[in-house]
FIVEXPA-712049 format. One record per residue (C-alpha): chain; residue number from 1; residue in three letters; y, z, x. Coordinates in Angstrom, 2 decimals, always signed. Each point is the difference from the previous one (the first is absolute). Layout:
<nodes>
NODE,chaine,num,residu,north,up,east
NODE,A,NUM,ALA,Y,Z,X;
...
</nodes>
This chain:
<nodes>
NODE,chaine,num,residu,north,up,east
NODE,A,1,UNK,+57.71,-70.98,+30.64;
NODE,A,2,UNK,+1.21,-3.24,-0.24;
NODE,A,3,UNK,+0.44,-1.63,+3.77;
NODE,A,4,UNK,+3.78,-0.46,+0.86;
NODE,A,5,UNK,+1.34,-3.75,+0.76;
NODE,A,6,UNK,+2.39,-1.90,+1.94;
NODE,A,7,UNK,+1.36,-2.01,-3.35;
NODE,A,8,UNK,+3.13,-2.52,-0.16;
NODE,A,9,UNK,+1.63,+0.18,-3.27;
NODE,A,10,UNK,+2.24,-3.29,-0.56;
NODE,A,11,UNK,+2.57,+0.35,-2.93;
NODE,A,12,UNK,+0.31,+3.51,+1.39;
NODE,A,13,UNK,+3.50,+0.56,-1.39;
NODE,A,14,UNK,-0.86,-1.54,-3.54;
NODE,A,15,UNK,-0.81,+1.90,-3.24;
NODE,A,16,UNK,-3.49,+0.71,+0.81;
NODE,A,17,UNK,-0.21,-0.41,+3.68;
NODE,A,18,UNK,+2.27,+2.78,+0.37;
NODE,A,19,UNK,-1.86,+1.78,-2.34;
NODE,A,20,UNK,-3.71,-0.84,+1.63;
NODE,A,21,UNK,+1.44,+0.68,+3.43;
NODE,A,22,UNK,+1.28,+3.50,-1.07;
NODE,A,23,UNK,-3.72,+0.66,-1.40;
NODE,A,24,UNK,-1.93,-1.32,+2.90;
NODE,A,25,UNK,+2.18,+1.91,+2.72;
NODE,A,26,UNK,-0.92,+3.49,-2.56;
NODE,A,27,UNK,-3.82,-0.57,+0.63;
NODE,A,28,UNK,+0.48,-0.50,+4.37;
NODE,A,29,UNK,-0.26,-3.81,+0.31;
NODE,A,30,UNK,+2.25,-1.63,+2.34;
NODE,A,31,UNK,+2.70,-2.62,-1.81;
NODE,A,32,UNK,+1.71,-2.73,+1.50;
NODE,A,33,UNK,+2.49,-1.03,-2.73;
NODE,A,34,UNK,+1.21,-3.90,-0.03;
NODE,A,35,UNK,+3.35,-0.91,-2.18;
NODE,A,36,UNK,+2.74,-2.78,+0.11;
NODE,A,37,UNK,+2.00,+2.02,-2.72;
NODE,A,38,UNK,+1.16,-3.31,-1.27;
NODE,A,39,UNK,+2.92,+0.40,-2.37;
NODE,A,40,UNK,-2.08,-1.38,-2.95;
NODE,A,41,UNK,+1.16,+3.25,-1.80;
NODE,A,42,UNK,+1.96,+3.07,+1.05;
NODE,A,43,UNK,-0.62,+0.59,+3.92;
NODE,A,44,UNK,+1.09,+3.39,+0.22;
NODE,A,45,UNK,-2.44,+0.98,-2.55;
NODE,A,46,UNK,-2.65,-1.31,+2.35;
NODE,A,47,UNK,+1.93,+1.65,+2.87;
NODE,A,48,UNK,-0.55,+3.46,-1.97;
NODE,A,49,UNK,-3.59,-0.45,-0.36;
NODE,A,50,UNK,-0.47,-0.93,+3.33;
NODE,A,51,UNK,+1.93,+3.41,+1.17;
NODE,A,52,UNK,-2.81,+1.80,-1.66;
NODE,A,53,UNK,-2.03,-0.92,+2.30;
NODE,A,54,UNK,+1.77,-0.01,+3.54;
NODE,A,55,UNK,-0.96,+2.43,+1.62;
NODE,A,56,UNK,-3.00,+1.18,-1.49;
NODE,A,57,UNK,-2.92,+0.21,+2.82;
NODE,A,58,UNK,-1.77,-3.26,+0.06;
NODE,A,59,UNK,+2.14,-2.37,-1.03;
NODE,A,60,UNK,+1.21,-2.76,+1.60;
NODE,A,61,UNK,+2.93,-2.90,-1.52;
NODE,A,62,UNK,+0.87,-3.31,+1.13;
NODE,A,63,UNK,+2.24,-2.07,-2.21;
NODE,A,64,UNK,-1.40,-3.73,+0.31;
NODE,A,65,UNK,-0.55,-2.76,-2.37;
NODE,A,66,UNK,-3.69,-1.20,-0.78;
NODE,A,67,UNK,+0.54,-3.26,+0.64;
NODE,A,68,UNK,+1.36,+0.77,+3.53;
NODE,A,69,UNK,-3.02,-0.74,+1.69;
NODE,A,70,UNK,+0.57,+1.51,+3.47;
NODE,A,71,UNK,+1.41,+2.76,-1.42;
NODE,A,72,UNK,-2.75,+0.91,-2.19;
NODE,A,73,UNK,-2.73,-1.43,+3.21;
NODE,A,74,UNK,+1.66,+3.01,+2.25;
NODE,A,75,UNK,-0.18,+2.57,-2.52;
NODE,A,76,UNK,-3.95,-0.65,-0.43;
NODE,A,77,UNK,-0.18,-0.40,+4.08;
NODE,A,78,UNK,+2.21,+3.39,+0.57;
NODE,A,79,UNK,-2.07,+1.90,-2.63;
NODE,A,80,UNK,-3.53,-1.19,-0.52;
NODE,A,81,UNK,-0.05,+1.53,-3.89;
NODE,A,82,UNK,-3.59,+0.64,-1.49;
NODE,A,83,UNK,+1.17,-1.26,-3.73;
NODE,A,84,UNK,+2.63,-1.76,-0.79;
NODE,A,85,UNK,+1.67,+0.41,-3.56;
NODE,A,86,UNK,+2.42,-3.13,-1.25;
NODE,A,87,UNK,+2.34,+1.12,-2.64;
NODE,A,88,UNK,+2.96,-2.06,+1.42;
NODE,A,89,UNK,+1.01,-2.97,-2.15;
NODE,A,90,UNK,+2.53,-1.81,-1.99;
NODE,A,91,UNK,-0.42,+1.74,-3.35;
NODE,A,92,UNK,+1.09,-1.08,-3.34;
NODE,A,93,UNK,-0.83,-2.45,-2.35;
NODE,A,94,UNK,+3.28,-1.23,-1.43;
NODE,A,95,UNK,+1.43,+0.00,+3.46;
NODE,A,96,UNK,-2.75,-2.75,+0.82;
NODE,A,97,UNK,+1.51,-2.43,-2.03;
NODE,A,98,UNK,+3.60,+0.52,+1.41;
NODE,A,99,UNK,-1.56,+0.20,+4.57;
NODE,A,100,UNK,-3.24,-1.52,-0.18;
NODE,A,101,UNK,-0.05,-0.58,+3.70;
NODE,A,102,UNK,+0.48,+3.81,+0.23;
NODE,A,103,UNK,-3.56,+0.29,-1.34;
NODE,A,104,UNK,-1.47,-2.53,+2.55;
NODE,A,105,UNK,+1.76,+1.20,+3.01;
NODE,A,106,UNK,-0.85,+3.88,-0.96;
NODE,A,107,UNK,-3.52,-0.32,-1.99;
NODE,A,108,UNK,-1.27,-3.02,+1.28;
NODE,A,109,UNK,+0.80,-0.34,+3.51;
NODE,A,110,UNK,+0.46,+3.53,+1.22;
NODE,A,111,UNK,-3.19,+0.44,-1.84;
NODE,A,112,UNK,-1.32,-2.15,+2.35;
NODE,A,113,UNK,+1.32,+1.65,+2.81;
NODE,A,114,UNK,-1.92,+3.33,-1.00;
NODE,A,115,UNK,-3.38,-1.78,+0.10;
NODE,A,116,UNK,+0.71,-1.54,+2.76;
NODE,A,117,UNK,+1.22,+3.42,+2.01;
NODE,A,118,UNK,-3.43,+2.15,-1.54;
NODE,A,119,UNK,-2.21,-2.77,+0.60;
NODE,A,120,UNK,+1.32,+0.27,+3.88;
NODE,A,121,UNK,-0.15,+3.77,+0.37;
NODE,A,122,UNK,-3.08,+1.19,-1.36;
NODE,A,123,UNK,+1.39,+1.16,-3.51;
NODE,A,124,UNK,-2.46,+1.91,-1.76;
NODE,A,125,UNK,+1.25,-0.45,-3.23;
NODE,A,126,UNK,+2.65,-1.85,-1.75;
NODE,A,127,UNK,+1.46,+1.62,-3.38;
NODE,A,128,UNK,+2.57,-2.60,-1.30;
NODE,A,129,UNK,+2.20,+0.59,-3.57;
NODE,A,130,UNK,-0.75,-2.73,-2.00;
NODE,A,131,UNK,+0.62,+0.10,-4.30;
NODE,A,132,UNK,-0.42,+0.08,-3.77;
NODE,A,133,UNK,+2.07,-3.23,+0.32;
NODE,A,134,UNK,-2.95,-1.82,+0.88;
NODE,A,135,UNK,-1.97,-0.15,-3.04;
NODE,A,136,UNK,+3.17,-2.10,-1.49;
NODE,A,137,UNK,-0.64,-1.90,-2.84;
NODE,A,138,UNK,-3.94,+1.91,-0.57;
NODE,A,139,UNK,+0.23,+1.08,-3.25;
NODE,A,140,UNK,-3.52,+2.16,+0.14;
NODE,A,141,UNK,+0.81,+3.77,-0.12;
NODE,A,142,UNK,-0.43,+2.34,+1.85;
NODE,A,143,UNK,+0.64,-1.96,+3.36;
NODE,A,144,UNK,-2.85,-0.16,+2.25;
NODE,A,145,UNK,-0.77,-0.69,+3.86;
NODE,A,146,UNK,-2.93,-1.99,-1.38;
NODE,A,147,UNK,+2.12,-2.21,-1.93;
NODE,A,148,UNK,+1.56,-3.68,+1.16;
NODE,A,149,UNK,+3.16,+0.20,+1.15;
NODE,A,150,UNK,+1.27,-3.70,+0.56;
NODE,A,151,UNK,+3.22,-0.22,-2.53;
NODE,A,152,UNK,+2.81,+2.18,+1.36;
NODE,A,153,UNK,+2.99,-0.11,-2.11;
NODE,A,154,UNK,+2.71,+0.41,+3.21;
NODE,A,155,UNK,-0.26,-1.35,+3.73;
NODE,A,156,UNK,+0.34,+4.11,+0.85;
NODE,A,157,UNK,-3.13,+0.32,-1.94;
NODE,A,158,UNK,-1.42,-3.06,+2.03;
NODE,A,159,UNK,+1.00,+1.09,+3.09;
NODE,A,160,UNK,-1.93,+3.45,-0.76;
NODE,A,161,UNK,-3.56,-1.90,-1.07;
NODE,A,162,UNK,+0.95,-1.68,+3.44;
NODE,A,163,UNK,-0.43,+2.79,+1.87;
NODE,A,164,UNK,-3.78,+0.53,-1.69;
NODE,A,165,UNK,-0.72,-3.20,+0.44;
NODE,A,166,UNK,+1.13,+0.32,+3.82;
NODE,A,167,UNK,-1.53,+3.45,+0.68;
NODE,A,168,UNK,-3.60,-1.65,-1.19;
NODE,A,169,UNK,+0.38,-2.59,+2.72;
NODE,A,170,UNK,+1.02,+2.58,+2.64;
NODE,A,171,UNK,-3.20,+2.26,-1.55;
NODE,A,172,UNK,-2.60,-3.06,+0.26;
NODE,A,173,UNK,+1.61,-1.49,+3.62;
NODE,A,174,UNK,+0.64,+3.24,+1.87;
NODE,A,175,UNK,-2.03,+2.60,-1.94;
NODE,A,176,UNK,+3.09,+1.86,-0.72;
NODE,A,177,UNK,-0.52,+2.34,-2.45;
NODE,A,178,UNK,+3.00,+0.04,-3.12;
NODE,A,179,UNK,+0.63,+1.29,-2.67;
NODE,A,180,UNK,+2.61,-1.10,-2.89;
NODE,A,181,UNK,+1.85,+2.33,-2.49;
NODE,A,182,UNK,+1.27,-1.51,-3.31;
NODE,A,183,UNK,+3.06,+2.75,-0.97;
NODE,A,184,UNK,+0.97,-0.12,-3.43;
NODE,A,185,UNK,+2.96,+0.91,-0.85;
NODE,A,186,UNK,+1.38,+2.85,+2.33;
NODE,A,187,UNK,+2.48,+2.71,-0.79;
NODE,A,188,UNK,+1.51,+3.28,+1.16;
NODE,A,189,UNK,+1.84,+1.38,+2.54;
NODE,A,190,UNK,+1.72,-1.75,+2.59;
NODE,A,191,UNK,-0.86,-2.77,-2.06;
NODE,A,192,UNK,+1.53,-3.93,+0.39;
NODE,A,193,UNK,+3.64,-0.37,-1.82;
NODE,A,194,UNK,-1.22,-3.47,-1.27;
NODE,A,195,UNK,-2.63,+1.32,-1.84;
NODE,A,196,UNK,-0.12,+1.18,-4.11;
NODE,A,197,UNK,+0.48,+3.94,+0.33;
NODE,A,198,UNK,+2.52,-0.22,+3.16;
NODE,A,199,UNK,+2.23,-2.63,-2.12;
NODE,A,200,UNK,-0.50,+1.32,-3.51;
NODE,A,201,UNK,+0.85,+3.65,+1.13;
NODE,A,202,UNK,+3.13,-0.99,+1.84;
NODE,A,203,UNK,+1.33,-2.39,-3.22;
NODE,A,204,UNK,-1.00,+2.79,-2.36;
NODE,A,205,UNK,+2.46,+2.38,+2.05;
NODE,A,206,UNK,+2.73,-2.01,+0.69;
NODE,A,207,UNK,-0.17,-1.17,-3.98;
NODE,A,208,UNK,-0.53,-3.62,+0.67;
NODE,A,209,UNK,-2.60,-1.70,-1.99;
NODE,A,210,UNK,-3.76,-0.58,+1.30;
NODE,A,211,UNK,-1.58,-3.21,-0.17;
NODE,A,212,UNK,-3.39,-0.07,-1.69;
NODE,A,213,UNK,-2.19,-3.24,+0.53;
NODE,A,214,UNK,-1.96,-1.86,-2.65;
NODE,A,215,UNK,+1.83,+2.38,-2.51;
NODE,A,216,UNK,-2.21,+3.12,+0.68;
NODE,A,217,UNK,-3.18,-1.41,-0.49;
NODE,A,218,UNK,-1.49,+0.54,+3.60;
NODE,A,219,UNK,-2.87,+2.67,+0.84;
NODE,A,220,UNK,-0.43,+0.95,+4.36;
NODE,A,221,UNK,-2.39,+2.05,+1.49;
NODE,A,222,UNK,+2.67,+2.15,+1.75;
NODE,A,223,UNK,-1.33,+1.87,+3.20;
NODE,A,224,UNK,+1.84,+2.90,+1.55;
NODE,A,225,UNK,+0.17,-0.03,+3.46;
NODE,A,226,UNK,-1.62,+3.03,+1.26;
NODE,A,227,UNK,-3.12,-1.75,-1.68;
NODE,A,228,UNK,+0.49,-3.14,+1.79;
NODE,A,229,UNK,+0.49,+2.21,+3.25;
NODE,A,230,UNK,-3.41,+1.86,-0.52;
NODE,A,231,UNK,-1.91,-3.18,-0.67;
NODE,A,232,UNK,+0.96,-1.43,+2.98;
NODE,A,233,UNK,-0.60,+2.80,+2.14;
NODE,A,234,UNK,-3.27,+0.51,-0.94;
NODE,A,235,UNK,-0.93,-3.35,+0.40;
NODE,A,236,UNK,+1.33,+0.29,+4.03;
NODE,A,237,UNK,-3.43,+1.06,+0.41;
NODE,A,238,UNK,-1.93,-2.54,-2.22;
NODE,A,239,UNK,-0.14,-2.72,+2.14;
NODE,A,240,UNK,-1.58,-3.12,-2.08;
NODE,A,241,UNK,-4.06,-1.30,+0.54;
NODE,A,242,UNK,-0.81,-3.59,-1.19;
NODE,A,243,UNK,-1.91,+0.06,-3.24;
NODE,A,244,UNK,-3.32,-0.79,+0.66;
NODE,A,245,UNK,-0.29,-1.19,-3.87;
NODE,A,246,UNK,+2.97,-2.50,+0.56;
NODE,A,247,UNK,-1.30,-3.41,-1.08;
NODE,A,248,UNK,+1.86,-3.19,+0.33;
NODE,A,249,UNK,-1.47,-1.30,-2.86;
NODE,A,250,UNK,+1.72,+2.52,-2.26;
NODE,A,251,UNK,+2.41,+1.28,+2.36;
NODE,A,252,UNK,+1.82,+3.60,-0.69;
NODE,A,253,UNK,+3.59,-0.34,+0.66;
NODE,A,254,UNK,+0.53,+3.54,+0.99;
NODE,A,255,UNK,-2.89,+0.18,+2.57;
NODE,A,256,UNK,-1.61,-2.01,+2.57;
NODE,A,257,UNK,-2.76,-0.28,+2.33;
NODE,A,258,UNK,+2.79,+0.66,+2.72;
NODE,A,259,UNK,+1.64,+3.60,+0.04;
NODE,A,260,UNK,+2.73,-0.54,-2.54;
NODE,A,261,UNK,+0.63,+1.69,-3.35;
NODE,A,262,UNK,+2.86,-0.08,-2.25;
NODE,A,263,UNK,+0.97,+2.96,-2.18;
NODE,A,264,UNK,+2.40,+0.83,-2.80;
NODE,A,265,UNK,+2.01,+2.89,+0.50;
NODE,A,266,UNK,+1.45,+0.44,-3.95;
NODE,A,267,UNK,+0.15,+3.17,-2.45;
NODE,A,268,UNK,-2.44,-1.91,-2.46;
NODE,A,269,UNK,+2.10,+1.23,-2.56;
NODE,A,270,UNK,+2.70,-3.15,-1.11;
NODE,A,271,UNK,+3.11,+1.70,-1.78;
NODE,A,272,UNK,+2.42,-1.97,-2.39;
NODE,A,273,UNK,+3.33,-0.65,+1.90;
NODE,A,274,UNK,+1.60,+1.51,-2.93;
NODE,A,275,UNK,-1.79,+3.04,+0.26;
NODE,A,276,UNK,+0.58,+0.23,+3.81;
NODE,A,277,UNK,+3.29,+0.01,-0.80;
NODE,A,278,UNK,+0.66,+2.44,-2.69;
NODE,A,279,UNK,-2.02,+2.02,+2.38;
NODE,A,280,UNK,+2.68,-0.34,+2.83;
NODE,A,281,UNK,+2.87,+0.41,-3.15;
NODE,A,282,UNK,-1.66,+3.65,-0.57;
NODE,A,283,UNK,-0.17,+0.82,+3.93;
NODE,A,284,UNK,+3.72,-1.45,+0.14;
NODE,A,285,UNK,+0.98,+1.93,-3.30;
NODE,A,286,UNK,+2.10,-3.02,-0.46;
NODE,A,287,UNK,-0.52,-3.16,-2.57;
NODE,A,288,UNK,-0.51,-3.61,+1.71;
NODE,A,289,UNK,+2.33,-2.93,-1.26;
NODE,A,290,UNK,-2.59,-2.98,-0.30;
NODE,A,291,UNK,+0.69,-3.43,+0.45;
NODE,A,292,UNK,-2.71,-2.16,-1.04;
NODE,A,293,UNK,-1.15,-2.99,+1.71;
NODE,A,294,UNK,-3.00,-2.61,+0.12;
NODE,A,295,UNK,-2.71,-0.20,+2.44;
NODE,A,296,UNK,+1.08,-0.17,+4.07;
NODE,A,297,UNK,-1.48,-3.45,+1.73;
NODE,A,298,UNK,-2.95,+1.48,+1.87;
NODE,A,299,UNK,-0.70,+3.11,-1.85;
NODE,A,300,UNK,-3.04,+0.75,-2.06;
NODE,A,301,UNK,+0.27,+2.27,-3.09;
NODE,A,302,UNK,-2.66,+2.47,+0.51;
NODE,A,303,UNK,-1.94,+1.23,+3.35;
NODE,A,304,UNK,-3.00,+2.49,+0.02;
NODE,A,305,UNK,-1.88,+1.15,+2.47;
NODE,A,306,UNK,-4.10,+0.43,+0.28;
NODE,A,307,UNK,-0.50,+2.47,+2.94;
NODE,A,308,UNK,-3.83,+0.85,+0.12;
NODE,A,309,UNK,-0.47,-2.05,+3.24;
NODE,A,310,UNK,+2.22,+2.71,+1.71;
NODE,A,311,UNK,-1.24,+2.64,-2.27;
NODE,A,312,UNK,-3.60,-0.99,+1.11;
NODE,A,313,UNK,+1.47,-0.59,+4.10;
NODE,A,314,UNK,+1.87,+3.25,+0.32;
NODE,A,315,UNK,-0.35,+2.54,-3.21;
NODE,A,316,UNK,+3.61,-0.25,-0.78;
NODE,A,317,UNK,+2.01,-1.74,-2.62;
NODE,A,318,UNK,+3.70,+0.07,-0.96;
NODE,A,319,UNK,+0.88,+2.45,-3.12;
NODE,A,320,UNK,+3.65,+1.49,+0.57;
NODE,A,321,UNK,+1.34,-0.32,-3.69;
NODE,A,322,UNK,+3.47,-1.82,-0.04;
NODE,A,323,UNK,+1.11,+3.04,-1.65;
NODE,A,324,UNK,-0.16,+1.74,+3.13;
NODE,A,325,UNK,+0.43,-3.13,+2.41;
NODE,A,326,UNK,+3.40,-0.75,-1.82;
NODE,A,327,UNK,+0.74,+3.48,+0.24;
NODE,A,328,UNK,-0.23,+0.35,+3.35;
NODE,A,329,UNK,+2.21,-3.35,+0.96;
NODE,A,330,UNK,+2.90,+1.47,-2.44;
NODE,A,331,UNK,+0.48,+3.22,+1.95;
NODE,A,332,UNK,-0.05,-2.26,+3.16;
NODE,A,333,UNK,+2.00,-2.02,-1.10;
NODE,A,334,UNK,+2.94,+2.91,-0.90;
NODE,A,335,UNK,-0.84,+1.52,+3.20;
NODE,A,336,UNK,+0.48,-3.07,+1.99;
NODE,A,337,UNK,+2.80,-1.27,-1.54;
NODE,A,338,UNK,+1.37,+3.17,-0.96;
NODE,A,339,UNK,-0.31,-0.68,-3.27;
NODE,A,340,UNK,+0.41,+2.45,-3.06;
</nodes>
């Protein structure tokens, strides 16, 4: 049996922090959940997941800001965790071009404040969300953590290659062990109302048209969430070595001589947004009106996802069909909004 932790969750009361912390309770670790609950989107949607979770045994909340620094300094002090998991962040990719100071202060600086707080307390392993956005303007398919990852395509996807770039200092200085998960694309229940399925399948009810980027022609590796959650949790346990095989010479950009390793966490599997969509249209039972419209600054019009490295790290890779993933988010969805 797997040995039971003391782990701090930040982003607890996010789309799959809440999600995570609800799994990681089920199998008898300890969870100390960390949320500001900004008003970024809907706040009593974050409120509900949250109330899954209070009172389960286990689980602790505090509601604090990562870039409070004393704040997030007591909560380390008060609880000592083992592993530390950093989902909290300003999401969104379009949204960085509107607040890009919201993606310094959040990614960037209470980032910082993280590394800072497990270098000081003994962590014994940082898990930190990084993703897909990274690979930017890469054109090779399917993505890999071996491949270059200099040309981001949004300051959100910056800030993300950011935190790699900071967790490999905080690995070679301190020895602290970290390890960074590239989502792609992640869906399902409980899932964020600024993302594709949450906004298409609330237009597609209400009748109102749904805007479709770069006139259809986009392909994503969409990943449900219960996938991302078991990747992640098996990985609690996987703390990163450095790669003795690491040469500077011809350096491997998702390893190290340090203990750090990057991994995708994607389906493998990239879907036509069109097809993702007549998908949801079937689970609806209801026709979408489409408005077509170029390309979004910062987007990229295909992501795909080469998972062997976790594969080969933990035996597991995504596979929930988005037949069944969108299925499942549609009957949340009428449940939760009461729906018919």
């Amino acid at each position: 049996m797997a040995e039971i932790k003391k782990i701090l969750v930040t982003g607890a009361a996010g789309f799959i922090g809440s999600h995570l912390s609800k799994r990681l309770l089920s199998e008898g670790h300890e969870v100390i959940g960390l949320d500001n609950l900004n008003d970024y989107y809907e706040v009593t949607l974050k409120e509900a997941r949250l109330n899954r979770l209070t009172g389960e045994p286990g689980f602790t909340f505090y509601r604090a800001s990562l870039e409070d620094n004393d704040a997030v300094k007591d909560i380390f002090a008060k609880h000592r965790p083992q592993v530390v998991i950093n989902l909290a962040a300003q999401a969104g990719v379009r949204y960085s071009l509107e607040n890009p100071r919201a993606y310094i202060d959040a990614n960037v600086v209470g980032y910082l404040n993280i590394l800072e707080a497990c270098r000081h307390n003994g962590v014994e392993h940082l898990i930190y969300a990084s993703s897909s956005s990274v690979y930017g303007a890469n054109k090779s398919m399917p993505f890999s953590v071996h491949d270059n990852v200099d040309h981001p395509l949004s300051l959100y996807a910056a800030t993300k290659k950011s935190n790699e770039l900071m967790a490999h200092t905080y690995s070679h200085l301190f020895g602290l062990p970290t390890t960074g998960l590239r989502f792609f694309t992640v869906y399902g229940p409980w899932g964020r109302p600024d993302m594709a399925l949450f906004l298409f399948t609330k237009k597609i009810l209400s009748g109102e048209p749904i805007q479709v980027f770069n006139n259809g022609q986009m392909k994503r590796d969409f990943t449900f969430v219960d996938d991302i959650v078991e990747g992640i949790a098996r990985l609690v346990h996987k703390q990163p070595e450095g790669n003795p095989e690491w040469s500077g010479f011809a350096p491997d950009p998702g390893t190290s001589y340090a203990p750090y390793k990057i991994y995708n966490i994607g389906n493998n599997s990239p879907v036509e947004l069109m097809t993702y969509i007549s998908t949801l249209e079937d689970k609806l039972g209801v026709k979408a009106i489409k408005e077509f419209l170029p390309m979004q600054a910062g987007d990229v019009p295909e992501t795909y996802a080469d998972v062997e490295d976790l594969m080969q790290a933990v035996g597991f890779a995504p596979k929930t069909s988005i037949e069944d993933g969108i299925g499942q988010f549609v009957q949340w969805y009428r449940d939760y909004y009461g729906v018919n």
